[in-house]
Residue frames as a rotation matrix with the C-alpha (Angstrom) as fourth column:
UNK 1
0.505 -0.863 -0.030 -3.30
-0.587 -0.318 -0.744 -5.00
0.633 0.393 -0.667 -18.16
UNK 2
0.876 -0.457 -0.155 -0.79
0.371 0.431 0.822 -7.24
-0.309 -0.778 0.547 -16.58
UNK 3
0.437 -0.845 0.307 3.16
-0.881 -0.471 -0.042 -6.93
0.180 -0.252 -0.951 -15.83
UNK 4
0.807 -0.303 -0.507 5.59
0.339 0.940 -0.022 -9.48
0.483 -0.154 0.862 -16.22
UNK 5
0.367 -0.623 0.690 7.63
-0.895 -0.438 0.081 -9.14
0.252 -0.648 -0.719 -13.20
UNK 6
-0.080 -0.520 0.850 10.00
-0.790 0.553 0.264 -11.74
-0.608 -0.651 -0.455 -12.22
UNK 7
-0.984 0.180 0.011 9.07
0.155 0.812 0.562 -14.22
0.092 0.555 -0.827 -14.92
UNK 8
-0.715 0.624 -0.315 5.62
0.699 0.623 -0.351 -14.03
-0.023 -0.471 -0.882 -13.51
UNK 9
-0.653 0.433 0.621 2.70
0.149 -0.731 0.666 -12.03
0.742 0.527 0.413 -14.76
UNK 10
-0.776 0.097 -0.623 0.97
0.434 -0.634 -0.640 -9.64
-0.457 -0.767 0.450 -12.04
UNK 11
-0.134 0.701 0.700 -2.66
0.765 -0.376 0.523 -8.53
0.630 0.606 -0.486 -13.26
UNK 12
-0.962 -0.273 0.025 -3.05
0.247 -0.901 -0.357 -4.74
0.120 -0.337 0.934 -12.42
UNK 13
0.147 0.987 0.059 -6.51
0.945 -0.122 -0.305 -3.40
-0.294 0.100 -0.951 -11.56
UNK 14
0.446 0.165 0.880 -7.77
0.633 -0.753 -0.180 -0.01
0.633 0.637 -0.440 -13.27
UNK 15
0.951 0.060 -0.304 -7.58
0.202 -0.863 0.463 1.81
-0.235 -0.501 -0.833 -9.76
UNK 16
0.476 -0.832 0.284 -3.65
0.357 0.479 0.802 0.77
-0.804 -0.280 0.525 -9.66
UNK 17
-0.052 -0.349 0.936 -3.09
0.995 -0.102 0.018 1.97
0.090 0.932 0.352 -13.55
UNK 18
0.588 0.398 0.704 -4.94
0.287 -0.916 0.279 5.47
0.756 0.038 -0.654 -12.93
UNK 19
0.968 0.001 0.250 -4.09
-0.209 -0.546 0.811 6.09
0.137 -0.838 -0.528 -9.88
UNK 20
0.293 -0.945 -0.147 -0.50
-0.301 0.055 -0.952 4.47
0.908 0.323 -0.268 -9.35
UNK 21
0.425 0.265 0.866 -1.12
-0.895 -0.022 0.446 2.80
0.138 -0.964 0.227 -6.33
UNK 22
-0.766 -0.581 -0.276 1.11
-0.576 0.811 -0.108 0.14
0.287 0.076 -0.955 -4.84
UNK 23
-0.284 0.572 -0.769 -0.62
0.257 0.819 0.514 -3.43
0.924 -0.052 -0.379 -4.29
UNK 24
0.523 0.489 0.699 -2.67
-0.609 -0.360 0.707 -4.03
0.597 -0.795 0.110 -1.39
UNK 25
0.449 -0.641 -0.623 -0.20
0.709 0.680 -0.188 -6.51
0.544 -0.357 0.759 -0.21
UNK 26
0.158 -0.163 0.974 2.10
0.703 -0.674 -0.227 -3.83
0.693 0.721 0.008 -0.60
UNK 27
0.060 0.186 0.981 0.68
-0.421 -0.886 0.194 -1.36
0.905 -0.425 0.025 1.43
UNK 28
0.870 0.287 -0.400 0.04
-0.051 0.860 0.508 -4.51
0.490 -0.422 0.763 3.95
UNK 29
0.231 -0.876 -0.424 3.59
0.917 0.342 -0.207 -4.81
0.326 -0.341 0.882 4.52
UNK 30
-0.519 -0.596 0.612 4.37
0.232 -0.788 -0.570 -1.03
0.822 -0.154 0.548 5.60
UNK 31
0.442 0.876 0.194 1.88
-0.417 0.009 0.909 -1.11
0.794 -0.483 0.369 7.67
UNK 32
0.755 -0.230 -0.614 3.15
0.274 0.961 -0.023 -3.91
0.596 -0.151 0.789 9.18
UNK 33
-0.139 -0.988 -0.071 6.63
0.598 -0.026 -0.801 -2.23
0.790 -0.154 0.594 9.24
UNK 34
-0.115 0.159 0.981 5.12
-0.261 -0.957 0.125 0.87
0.959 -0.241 0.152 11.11
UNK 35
0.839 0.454 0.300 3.82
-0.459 0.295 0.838 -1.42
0.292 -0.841 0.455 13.91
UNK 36
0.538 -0.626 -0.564 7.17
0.761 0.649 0.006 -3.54
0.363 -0.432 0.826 14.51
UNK 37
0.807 0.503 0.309 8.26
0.140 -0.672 0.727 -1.07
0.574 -0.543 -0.613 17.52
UNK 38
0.630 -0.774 0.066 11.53
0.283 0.307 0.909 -2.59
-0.723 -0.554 0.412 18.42
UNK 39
0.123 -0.264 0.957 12.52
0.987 0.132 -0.091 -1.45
-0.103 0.955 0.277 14.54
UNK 40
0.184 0.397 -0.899 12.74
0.176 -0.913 -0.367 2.24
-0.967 -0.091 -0.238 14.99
UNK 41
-0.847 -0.486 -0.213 14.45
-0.242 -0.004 0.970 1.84
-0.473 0.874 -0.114 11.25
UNK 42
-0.894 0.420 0.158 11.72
0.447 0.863 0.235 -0.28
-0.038 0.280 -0.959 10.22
UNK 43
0.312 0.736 -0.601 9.04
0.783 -0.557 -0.277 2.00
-0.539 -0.384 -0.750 11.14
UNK 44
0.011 -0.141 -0.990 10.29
-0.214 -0.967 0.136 5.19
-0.977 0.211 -0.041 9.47
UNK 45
-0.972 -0.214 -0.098 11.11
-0.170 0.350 0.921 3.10
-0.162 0.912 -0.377 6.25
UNK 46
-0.703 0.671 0.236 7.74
0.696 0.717 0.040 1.92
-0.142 0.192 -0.971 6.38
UNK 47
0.430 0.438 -0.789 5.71
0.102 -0.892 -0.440 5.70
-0.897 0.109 -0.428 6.79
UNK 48
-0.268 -0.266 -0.926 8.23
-0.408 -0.839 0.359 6.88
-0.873 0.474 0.116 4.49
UNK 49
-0.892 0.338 0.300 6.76
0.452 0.654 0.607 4.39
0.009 0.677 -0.736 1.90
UNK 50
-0.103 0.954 0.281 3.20
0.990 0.124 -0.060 4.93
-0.092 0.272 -0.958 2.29
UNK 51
0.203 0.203 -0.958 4.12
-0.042 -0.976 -0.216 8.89
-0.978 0.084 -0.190 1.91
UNK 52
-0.698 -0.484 -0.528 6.07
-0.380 -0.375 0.846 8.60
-0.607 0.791 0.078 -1.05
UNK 53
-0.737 0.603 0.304 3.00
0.672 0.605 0.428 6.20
0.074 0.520 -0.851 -2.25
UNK 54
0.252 0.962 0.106 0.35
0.920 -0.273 0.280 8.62
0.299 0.027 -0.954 -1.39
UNK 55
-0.026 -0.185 0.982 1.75
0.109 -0.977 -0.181 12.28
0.994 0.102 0.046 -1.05
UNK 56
-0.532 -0.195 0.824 1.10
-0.655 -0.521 -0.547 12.27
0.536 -0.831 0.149 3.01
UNK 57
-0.948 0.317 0.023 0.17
0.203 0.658 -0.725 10.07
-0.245 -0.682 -0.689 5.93
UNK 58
-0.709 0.685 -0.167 -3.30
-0.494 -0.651 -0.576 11.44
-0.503 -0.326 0.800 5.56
UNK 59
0.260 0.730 -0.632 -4.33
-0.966 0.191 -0.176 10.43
-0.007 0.656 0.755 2.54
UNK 60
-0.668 -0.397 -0.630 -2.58
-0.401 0.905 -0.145 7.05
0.627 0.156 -0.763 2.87
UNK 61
-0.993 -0.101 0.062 -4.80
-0.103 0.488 -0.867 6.61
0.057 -0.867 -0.495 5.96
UNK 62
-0.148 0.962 0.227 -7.97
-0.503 0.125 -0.855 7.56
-0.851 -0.241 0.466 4.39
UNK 63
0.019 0.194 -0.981 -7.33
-0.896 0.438 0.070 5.30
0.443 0.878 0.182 1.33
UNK 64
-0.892 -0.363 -0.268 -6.87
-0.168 0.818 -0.550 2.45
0.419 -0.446 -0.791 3.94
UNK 65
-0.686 0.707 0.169 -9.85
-0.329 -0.094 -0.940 3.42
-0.649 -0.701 0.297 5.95
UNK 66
0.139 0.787 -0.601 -12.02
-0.952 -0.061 -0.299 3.27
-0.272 0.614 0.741 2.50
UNK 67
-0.611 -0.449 -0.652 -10.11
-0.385 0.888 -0.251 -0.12
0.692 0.097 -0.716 1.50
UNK 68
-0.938 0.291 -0.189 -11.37
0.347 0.751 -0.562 -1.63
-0.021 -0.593 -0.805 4.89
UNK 69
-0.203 0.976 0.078 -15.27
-0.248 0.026 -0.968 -0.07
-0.947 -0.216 0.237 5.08
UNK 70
0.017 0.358 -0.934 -15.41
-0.981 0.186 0.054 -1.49
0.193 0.915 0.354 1.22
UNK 71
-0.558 -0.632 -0.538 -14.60
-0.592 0.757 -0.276 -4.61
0.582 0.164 -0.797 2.56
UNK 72
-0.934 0.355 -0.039 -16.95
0.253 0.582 -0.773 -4.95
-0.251 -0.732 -0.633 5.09
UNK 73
-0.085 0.960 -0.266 -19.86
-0.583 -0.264 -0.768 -3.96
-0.808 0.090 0.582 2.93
UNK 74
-0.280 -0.091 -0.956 -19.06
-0.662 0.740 0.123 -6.95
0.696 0.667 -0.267 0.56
């Protein structure tokens, strides 16, 4: 399945269709936001993303954790 977003077509993977998960980019960038420390804005905006994306810090952190130990067994 893809998505034309922006003009520009965006192939979706199955997990992403089932599950409704944002991209790994995405997630990449809240991250990101969580760590920029001088940002207290920035930081909260960013958590409050990966909750609303995954119901609670928890599970956002152990879908990351699985993300990276799939990665290093490739």
């Amino acid at each position: 399945m893809t998505i034309l977003f922006a003009s520009k077509f965006i192939p979706l993977s199955e997990e992403h269709i089932m599950h409704k998960l944002p991209p790994e980019s995405l997630i990449r960038t809240w991250v990101w936001m969580m760590s920029e420390k001088d940002s207290p804005e920035l930081m909260q905006k960013g958590r409050q993303n990966l909750i609303n994306a995954f119901g609670s810090m928890q599970k956002a952190i152990e879908y990351i954790e699985q993300k990276a130990n799939a990665g290093e067994a490739s």
